[in-house]
C-alpha positions as CSV (number, residue, x, y, z in Angstrom):
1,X,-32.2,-34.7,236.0
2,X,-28.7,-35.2,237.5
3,X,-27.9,-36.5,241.2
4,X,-27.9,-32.7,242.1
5,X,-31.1,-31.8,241.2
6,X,-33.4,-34.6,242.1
7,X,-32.0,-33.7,245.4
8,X,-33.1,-30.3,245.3
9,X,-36.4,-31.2,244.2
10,X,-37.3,-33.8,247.2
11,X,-35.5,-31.2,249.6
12,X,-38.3,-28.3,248.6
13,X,-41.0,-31.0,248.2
14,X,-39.8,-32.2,251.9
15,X,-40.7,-28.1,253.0
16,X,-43.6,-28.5,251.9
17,X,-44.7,-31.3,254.0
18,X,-44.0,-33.8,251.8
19,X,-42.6,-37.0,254.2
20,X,-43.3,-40.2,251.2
21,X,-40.9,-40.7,248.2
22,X,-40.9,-43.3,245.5
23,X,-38.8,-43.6,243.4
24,X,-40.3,-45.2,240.0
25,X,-39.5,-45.1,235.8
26,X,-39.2,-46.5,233.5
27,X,-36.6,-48.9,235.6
28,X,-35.0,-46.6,238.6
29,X,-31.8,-49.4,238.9
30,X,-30.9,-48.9,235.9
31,X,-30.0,-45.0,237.3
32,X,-25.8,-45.9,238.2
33,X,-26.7,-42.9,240.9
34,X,-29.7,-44.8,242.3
35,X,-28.5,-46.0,245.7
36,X,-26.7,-42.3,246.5
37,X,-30.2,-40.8,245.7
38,X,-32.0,-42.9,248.1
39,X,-29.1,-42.2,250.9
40,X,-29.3,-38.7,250.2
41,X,-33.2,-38.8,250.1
42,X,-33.0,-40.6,253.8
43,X,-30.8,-37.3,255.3
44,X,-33.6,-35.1,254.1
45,X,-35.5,-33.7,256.9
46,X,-39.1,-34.3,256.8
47,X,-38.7,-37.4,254.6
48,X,-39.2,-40.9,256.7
49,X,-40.6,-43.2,253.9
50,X,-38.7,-43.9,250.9
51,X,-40.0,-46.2,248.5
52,X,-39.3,-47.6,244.8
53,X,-41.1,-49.4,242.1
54,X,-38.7,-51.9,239.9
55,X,-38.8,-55.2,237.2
56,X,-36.5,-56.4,239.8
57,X,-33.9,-57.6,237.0
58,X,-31.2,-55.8,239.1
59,X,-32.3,-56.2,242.4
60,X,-29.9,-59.3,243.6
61,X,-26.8,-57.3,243.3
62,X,-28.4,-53.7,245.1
63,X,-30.8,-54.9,247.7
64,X,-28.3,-54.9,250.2
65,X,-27.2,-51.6,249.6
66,X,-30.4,-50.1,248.8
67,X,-31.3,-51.2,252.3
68,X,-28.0,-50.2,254.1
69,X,-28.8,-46.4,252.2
70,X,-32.2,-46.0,253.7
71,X,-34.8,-47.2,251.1
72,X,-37.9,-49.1,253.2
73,X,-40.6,-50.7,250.7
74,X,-40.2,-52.1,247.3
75,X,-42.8,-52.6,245.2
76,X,-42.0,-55.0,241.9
77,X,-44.0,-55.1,238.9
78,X,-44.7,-58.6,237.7
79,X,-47.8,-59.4,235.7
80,X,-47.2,-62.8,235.1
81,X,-45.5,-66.1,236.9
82,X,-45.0,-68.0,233.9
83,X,-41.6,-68.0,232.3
84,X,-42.8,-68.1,228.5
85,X,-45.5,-65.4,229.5
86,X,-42.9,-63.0,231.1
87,X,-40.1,-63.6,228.3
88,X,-43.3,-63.0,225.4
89,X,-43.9,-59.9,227.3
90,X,-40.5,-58.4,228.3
91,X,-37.7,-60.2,227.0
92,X,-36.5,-60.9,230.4
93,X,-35.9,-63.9,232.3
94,X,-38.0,-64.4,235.4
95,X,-35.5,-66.1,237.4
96,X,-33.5,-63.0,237.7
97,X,-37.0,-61.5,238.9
98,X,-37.3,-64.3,241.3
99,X,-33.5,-63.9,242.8
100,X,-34.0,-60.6,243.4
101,X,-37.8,-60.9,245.2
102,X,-35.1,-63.2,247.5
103,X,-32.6,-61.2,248.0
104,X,-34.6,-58.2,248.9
105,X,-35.9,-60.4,251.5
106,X,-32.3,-61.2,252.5
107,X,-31.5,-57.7,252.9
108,X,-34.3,-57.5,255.2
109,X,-37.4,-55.7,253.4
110,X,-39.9,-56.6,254.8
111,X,-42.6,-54.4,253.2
112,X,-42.4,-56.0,249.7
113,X,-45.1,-55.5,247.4
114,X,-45.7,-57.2,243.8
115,X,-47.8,-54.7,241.6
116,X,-49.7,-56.9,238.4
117,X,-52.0,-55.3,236.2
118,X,-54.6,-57.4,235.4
119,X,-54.9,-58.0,231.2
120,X,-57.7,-60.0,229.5
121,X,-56.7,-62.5,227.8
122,X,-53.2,-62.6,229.2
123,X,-53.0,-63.4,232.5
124,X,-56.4,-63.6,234.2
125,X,-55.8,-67.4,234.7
126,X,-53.1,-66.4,236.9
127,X,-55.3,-64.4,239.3
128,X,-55.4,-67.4,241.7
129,X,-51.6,-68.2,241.5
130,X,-50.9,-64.9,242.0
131,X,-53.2,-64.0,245.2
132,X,-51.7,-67.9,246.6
133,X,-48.2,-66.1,247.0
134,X,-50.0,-64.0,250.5
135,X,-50.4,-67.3,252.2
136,X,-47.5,-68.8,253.2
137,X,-45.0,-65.6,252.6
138,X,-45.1,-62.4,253.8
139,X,-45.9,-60.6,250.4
140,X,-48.3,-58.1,249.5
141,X,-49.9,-58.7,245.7
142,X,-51.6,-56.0,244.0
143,X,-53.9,-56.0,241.3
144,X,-54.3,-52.8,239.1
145,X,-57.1,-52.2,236.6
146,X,-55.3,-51.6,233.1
147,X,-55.3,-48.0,231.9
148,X,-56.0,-46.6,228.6
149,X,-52.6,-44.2,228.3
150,X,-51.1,-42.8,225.3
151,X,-50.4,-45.2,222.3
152,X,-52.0,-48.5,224.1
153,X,-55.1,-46.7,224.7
154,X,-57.6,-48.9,222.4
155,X,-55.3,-52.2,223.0
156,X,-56.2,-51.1,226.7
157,X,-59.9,-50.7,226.4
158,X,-60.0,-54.2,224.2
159,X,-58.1,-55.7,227.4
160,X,-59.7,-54.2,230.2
161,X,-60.7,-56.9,232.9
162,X,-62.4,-55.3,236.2
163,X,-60.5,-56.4,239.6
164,X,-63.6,-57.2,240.8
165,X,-62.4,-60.8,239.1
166,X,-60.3,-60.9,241.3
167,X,-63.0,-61.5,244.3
168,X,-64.8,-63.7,242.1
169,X,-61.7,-66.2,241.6
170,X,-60.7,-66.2,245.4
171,X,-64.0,-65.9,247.6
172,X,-62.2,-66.6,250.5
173,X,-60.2,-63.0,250.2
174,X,-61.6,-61.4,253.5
175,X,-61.4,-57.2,253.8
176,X,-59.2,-56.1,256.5
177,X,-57.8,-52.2,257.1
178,X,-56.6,-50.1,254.6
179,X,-52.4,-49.2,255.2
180,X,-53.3,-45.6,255.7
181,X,-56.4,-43.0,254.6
182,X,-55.0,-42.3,251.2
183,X,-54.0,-45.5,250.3
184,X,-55.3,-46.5,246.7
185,X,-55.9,-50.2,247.3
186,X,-58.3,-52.1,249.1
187,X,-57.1,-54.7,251.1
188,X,-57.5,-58.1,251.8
189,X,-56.0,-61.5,252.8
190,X,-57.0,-65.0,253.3
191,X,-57.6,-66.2,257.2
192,X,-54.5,-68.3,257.3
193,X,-52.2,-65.5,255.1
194,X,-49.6,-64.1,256.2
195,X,-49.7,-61.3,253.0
196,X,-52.4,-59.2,251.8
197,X,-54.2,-58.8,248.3
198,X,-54.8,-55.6,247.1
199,X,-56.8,-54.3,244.8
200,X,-56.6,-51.0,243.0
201,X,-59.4,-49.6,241.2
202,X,-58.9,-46.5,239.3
203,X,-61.4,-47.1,236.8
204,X,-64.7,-49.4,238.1
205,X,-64.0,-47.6,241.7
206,X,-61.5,-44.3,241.6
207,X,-59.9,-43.3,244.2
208,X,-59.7,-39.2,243.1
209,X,-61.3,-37.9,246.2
210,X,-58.4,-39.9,248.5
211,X,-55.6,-39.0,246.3
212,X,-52.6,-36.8,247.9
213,X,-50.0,-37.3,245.2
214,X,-48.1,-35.7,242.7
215,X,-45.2,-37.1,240.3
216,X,-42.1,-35.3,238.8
217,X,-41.1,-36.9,235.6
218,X,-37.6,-37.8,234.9
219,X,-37.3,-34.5,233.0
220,X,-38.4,-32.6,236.0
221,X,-42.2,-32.3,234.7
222,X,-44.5,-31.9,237.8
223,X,-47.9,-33.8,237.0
224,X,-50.4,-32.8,239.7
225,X,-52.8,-35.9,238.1
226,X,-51.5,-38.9,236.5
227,X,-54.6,-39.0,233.8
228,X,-53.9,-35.2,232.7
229,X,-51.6,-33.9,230.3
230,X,-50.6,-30.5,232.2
231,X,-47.5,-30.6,233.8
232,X,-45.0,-27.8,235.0
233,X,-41.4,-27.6,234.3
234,X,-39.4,-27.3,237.9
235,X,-36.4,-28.2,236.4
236,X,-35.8,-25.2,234.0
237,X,-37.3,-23.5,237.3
238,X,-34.8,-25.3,239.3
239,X,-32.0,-24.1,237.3
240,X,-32.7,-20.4,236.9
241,X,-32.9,-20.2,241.0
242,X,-36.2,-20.2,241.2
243,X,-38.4,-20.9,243.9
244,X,-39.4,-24.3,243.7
245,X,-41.7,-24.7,246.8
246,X,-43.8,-21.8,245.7
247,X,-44.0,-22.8,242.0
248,X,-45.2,-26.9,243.6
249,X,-47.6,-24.8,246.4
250,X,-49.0,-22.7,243.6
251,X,-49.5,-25.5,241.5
252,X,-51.4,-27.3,244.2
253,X,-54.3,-25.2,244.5
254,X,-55.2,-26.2,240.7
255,X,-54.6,-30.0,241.1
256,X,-57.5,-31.4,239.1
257,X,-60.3,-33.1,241.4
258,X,-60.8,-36.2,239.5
259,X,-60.1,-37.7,236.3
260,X,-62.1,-37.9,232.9
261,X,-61.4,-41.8,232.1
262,X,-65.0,-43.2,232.3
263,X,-65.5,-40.0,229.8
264,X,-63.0,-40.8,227.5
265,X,-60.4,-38.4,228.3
266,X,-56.8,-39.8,228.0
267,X,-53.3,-39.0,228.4
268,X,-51.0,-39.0,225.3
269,X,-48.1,-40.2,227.3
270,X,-47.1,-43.3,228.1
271,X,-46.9,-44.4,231.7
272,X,-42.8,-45.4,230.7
273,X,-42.5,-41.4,229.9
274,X,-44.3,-40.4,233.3
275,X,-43.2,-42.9,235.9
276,X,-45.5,-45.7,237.0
């Protein structure tokens, strides 16, 4: 989709009552259109919460004007503190990571929220590392169950590791309020902590019956479920001048009402293709 048409596509989700946007990939930065999206996103009446999910690589040089264009939380995905660990699993360097966790805080985020998906094996010795981050520094840290998705679905099931762990390495996590109703994670923070741990469960403890999302894929895809393989072209809708709001309204009355992972249904996409 061009600059144009992701526009168009918030604008009718936006009449529709939509008022939360996030802005995900694949790696949304690497988009040379990214901060006029979010500025144009901002103007859009209905919306008032922009948010996007990034490596963080190229956040030192565009949190300021990310900020300045309207975008509000950031969430960066980091599944790993360890340098070795994060160059094994990405090829990047985590210091670039780091700088840009520090600029974003610069810039004046102040909702900043580090998403690690929890792998056996991998980086379950890091749980307490990772949850010691909320104490002295106003970060949320989020642990996500690992999902079996397209071609990583049997290296996922071989690596699943419950977040229930996660209690079990840091008994002093105390529960406190969820953000908002539909929030996915629970929440919880140490007494002294000045951030908050969350933990998302989509498979020991799903969250279907909360769940008031839908995603459009980069391609313009509308996926009313993230663990189903249905999704509707808006963008070939989009540019024929068709009605998009009724083609997103009629698609929500068949959004699915759970998923089918505990019964061995999965995707054959990979979250990269769908946007995490």
């Amino acid at each position: 989709m061009d600059t144009e048409e992701v526009i168009s596509l918030v604008r009718g989700a936006a009449k529709l009552g939509v008022r939360k946007v996030r802005f995900t990939g694949g790696e949304p930065l690497l988009r040379r259109d990214i901060v006029e999206i979010i500025e144009r996103t901002s103007s859009i009446d209905g919306i008032d919460d922009i948010g996007l999910t990034t490596n963080a690589l190229l956040l030192e040089n565009l949190a300021p004007a990310l900020k300045k264009a309207g975008l509000k939380r950031i969430n960066i995905s980091l599944d790993t503190l360890r340098e070795n660990r994060y160059l094994e699993m990405t090829g990047g360097r985590i210091q670039k990571v780091f700088k840009g966790i520090e600029a974003a805080q610069k810039a004046g985020f102040n909702s900043i929220k580090i998403n690690s998906v929890l792998i056996k094996d991998f980086n379950e010795d890091e749980i307490v590392d990772l949850c010691e981050l909320t104490r002295e520094r106003d970060i949320h840290v989020r642990f996500i169950e690992l999902m079996p998705m397209g071609d990583s679905t049997s290296w996922s099931s071989q690596h699943y590791l419950s977040s229930k762990t996660v209690l079990e390495r840091c008994p002093d996590l105390r529960l406190v309020d969820r953000e908002y109703a539909a929030s996915p994670s629970l929440l919880y923070s140490y007494p002294e902590g000045k951030g908050r741990v969350g933990i998302i469960n989509p498979l020991s403890d799903k969250f279907c019956s909360s769940c008031n999302r839908i995603r459009v894929t980069s391609q313009g895809r509308l996926k009313l479920c993230l663990h189903s393989d249905r999704e509707i072209d808006l963008l070939t809708a989009l540019r024929r001048g068709e009605s998009i709001e009724r083609i997103i309204q009629d698609a929500l009355t068949s959004k699915p009402s759970e998923h089918k992972l505990e019964e061995g249904e999965y995707i054959s996409k990979n979250m990269v293709s769908i946007g995490g």
